[in-house]
C-alpha beads as a LAMMPS data file, in Angstrom:
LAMMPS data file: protein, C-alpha beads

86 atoms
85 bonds

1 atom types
1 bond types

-500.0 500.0 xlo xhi
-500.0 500.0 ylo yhi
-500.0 500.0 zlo zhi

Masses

1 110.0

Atoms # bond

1 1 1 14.738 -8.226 10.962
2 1 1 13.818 -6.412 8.035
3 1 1 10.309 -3.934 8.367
4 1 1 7.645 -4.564 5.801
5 1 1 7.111 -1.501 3.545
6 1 1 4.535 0.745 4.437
7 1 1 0.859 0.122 2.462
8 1 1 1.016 4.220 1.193
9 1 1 4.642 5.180 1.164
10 1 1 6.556 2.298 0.421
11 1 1 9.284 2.808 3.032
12 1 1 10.672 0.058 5.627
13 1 1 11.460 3.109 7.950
14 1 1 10.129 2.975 11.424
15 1 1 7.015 5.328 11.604
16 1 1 2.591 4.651 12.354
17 1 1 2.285 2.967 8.876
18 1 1 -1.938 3.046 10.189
19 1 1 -1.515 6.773 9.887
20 1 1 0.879 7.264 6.771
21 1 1 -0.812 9.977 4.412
22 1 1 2.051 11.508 3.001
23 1 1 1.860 12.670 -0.217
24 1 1 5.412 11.186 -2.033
25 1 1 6.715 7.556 -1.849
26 1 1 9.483 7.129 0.532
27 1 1 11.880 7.832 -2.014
28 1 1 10.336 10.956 -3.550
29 1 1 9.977 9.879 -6.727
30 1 1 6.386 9.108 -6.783
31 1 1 3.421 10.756 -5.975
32 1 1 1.705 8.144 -3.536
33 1 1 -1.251 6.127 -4.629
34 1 1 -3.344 5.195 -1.676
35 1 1 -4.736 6.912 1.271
36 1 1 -5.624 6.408 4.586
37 1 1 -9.047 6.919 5.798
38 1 1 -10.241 5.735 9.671
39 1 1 -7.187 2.854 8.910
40 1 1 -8.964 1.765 5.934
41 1 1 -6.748 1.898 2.477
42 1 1 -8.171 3.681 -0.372
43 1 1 -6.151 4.990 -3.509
44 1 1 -6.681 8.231 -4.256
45 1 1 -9.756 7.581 -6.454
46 1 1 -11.979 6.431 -3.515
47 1 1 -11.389 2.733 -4.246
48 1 1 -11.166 0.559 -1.082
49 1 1 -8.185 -1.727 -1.415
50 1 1 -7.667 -5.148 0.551
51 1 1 -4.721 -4.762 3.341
52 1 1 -4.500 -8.388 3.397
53 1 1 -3.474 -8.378 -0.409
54 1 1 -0.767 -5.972 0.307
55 1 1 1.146 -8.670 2.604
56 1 1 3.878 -10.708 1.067
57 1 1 1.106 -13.643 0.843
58 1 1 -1.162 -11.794 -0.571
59 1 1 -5.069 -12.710 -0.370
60 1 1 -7.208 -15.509 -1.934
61 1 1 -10.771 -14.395 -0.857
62 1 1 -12.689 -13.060 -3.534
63 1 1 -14.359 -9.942 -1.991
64 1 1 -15.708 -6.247 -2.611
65 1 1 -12.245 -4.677 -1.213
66 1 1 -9.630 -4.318 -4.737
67 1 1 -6.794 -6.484 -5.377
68 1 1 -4.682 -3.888 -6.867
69 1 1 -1.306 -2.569 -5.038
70 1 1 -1.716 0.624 -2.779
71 1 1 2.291 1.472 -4.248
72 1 1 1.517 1.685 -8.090
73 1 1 -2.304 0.305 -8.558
74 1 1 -1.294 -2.996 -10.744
75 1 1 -2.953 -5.573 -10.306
76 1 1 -0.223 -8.156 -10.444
77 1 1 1.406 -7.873 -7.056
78 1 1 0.419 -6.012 -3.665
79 1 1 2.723 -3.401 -1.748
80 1 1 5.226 -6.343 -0.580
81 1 1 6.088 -7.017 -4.153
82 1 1 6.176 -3.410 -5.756
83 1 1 8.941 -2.798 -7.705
84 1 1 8.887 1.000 -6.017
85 1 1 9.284 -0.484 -1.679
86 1 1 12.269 0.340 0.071

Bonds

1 1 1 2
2 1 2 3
3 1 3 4
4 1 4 5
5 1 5 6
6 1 6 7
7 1 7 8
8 1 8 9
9 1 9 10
10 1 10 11
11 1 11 12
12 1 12 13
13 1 13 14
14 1 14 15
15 1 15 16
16 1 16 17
17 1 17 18
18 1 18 19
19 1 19 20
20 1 20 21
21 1 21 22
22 1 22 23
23 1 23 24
24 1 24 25
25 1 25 26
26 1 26 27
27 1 27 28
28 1 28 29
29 1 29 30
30 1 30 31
31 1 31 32
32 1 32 33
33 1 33 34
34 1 34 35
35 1 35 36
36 1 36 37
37 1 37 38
38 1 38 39
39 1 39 40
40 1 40 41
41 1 41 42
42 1 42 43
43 1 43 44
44 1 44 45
45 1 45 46
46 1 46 47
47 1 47 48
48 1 48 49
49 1 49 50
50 1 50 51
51 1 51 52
52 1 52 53
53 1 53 54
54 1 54 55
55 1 55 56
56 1 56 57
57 1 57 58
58 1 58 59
59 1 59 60
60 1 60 61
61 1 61 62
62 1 62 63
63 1 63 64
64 1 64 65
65 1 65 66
66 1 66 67
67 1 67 68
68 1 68 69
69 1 69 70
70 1 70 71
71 1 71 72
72 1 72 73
73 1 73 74
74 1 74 75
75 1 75 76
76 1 76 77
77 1 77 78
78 1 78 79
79 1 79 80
80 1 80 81
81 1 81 82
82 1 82 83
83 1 83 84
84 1 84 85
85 1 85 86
């Protein structure tokens, strides 16, 4: 089956999405958004994001980690859904 897209670089490649920290979206057109710190998501303004909202079912619990996608930081979708995934 099809790989989800990585949380930072967007990609459905095979790699250690835990680990990504690369700097450009999978494509190279985009400088990434998030980070990864210890696992934990943050975009690159210290903001700790919710993984869970980043799945294609996003998240319903209303908690201090940010709804906002680690691709593009909208708040209308999570990584699953970004218009800039693989």
């Amino acid at each position: 089956g099809i790989l989800p897209c990585c949380t930072v670089c967007l990609g459905r490649h095979a790699h250690c999405t835990a680990d990504c920290n690369t700097a450009c979206t999978w494509d190279n057109l985009f400088d990434t958004f998030t980070k990864r710190i210890h696992k934990a998501l943050y975009s690159k303004t210290n903001l700790c994001l919710c993984t869970k909202w980043q799945r294609s079912k996003g998240c319903t619990e209303h908690h201090v980690l940010h709804h906002i996608c680690s691709g593009c930081g909208t708040v209308t979708h999570g990584a699953q859904s970004c218009p800039r995934a693989q």
